[in-house]
C-alpha positions in Angstrom: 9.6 9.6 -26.5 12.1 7.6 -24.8 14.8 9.5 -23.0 17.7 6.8 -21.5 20.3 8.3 -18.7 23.1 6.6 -17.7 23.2 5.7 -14.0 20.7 5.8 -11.8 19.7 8.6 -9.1 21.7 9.0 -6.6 21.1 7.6 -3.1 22.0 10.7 -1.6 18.2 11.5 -3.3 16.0 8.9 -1.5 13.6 10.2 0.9 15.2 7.4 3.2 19.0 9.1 3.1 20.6 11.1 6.2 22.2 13.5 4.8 22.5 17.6 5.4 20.2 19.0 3.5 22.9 20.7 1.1 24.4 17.2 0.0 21.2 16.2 -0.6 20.2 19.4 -3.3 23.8 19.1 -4.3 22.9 15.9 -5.8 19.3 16.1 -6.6 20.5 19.6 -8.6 22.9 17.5 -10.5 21.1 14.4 -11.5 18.4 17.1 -12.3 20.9 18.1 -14.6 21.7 15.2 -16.1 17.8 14.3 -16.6 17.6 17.9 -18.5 20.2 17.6 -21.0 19.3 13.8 -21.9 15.8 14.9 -22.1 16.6 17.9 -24.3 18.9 15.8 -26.8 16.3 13.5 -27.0 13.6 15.4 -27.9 16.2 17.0 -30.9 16.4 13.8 -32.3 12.4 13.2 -32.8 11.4 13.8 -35.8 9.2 15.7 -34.7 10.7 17.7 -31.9 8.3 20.0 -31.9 5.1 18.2 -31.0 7.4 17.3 -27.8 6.8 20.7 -25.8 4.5 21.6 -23.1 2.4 18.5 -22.8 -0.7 19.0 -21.4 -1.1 15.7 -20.3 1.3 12.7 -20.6 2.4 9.3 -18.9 5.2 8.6 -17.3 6.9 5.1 -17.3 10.1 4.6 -15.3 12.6 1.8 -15.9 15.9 1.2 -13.8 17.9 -1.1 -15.5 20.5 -2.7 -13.2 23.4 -4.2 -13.2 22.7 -6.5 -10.4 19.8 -8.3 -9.0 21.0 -6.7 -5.5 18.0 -5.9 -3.7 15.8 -2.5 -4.5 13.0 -0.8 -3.5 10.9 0.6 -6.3 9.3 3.2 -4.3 12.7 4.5 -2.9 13.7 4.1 -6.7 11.0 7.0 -7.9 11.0 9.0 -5.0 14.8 9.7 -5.8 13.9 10.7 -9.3 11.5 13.5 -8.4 14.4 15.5 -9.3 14.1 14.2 -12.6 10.5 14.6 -13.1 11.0 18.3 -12.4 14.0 18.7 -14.9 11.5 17.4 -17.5 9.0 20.2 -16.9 12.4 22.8 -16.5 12.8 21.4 -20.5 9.8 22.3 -21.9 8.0 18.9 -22.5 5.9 18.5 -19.8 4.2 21.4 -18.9 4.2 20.3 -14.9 4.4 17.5 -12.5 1.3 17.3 -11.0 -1.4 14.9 -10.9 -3.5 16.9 -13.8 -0.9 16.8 -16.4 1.4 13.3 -15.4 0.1 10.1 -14.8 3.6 8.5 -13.6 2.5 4.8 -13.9 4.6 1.7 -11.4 8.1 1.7 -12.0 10.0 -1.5 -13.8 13.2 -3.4 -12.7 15.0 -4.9 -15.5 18.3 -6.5 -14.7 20.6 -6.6 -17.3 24.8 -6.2 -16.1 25.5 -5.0 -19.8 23.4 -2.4 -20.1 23.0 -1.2 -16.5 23.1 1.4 -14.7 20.5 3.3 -16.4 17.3 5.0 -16.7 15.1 4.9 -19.1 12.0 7.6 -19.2 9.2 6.6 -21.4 7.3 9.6 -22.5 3.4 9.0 -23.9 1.1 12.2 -25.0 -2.5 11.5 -23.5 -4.7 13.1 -26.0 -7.9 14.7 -25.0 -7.6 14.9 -21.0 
């Protein structure tokens, strides 16, 4: 399933931000938000929407597409989106975050100033783990 959200996560969501610690849930609650009902309207338009709840075990692959080629760290990049991750499990499709049920797998920079800011979450079942 692929599940594209426009923008990418806030700053105010890297491990590497000063902020109180209310700014900082302010905005990881509403890119978590965000995550959730792209992530929901995406797995309405499967065709088989079904098969797209509780995962047992899946992989994860995160692409930030910007609009730039302004200087980024990755890491930074998917620590801000844990927020995400967890808005994905608060859906229904993957049954938790954890090592045991999602492999996340290196995340990918494509630059691309039409298309970005966005980011795009690539989901794949794992059968048999």
């Amino acid at each position: 399933m692929r599940i594209e959200i426009p923008g990418l996560p806030p700053v105010a969501c890297s491990p590497n931000a000063r902020l109180h610690w209310a700014a900082k849930a302010k905005a990881a609650r509403s890119w978590g938000s965000t995550v959730f009902y792209c992530a929901v309207d995406a797995r309405n338009r499967e065709a088989e929407p079904t098969k797209w709840r509780d995962l047992a075990h899946a992989t994860l692959q995160e692409t930030y597409i910007l609009p730039n080629n302004r200087r980024r760290d990755t890491d930074n990049l998917q620590s801000a989106n844990k927020s995400g991750r967890d808005a994905l499990v608060r859906c229904g499709i993957l049954k938790d975050d954890d090592h045991k049920h999602l492999t996340l797998l290196r995340p990918l920079i494509e630059v691309d100033p039409k298309r970005g800011p966005m980011t795009v979450l690539e989901i794949t079942p794992c059968e048999g783990k």
